[in-house]
C-alpha positions as CSV (number, residue, x, y, z in Angstrom):
1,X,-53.0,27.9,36.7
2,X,-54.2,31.0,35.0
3,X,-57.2,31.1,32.7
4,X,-55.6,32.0,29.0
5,X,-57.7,35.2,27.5
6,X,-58.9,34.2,24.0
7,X,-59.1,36.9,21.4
8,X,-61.6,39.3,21.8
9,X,-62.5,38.2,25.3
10,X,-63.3,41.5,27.8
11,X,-61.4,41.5,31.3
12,X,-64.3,41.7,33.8
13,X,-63.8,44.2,36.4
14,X,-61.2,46.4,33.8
15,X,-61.5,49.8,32.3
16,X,-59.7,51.0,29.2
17,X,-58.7,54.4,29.2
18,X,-57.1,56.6,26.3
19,X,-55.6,60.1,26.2
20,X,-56.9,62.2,24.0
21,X,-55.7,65.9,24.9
22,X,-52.2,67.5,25.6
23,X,-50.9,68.1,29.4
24,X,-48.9,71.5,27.9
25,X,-50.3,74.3,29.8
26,X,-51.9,71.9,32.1
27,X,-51.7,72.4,36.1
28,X,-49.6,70.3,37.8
29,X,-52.0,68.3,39.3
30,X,-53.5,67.2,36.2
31,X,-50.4,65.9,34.9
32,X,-49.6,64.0,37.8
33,X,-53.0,62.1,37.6
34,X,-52.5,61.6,34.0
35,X,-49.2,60.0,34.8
36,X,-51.0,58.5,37.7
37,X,-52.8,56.2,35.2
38,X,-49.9,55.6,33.6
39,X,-50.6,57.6,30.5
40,X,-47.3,59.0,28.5
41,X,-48.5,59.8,25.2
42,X,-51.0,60.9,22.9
43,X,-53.8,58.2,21.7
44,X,-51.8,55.7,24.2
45,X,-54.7,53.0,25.8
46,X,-54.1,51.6,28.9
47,X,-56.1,49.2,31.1
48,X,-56.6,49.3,34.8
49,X,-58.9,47.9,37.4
50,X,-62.2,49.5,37.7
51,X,-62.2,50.5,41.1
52,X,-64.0,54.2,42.7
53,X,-60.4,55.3,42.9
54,X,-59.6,55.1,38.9
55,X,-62.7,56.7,37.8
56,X,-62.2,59.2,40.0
57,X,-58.9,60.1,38.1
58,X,-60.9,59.5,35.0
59,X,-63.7,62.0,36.1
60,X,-61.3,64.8,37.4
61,X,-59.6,65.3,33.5
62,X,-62.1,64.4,31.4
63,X,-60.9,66.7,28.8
64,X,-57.1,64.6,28.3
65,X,-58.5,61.4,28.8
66,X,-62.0,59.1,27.6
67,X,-63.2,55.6,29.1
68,X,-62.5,53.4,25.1
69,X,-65.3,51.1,24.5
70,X,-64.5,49.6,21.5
71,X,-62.7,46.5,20.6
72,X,-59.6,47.6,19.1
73,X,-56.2,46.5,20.5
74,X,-53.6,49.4,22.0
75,X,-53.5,52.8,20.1
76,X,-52.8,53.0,16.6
């Protein structure tokens, strides 16, 4: 069965990522790795695995999006 996560409990091997700047005026290929990571809107956190591949898509629009290292839940 799967292990239940308590509260306040990190995901090992997960990165947290929120968006932080507008894709208007943005290149195509920006906004498709934005959307890439699943990102729609604004202050929107997500979490995926932290693989070469992800921070890769982290590193290339550093300016729309930031790695969250706090421990606050979803955006507010």
């Amino acid at each position: 069965m799967a292990r239940e996560k308590k509260a306040g409990e990190k995901a090992a091997g997960r990165v947290r990522i929120r968006m932080i700047g507008s894709v208007i005026g943005c290149p195509e290929k920006q906004r498709a790795t934005v959307r890439g990571l699943g990102l729609r809107r604004l202050h929107q956190v997500v979490e995926r695995e932290d693989t070469p591949a992800v921070r890769g898509m982290v590193k290339k629009i550093p300016h729309l999006v930031q790695i969250v290292t706090d421990g606050r839940q979803g955006a507010e």
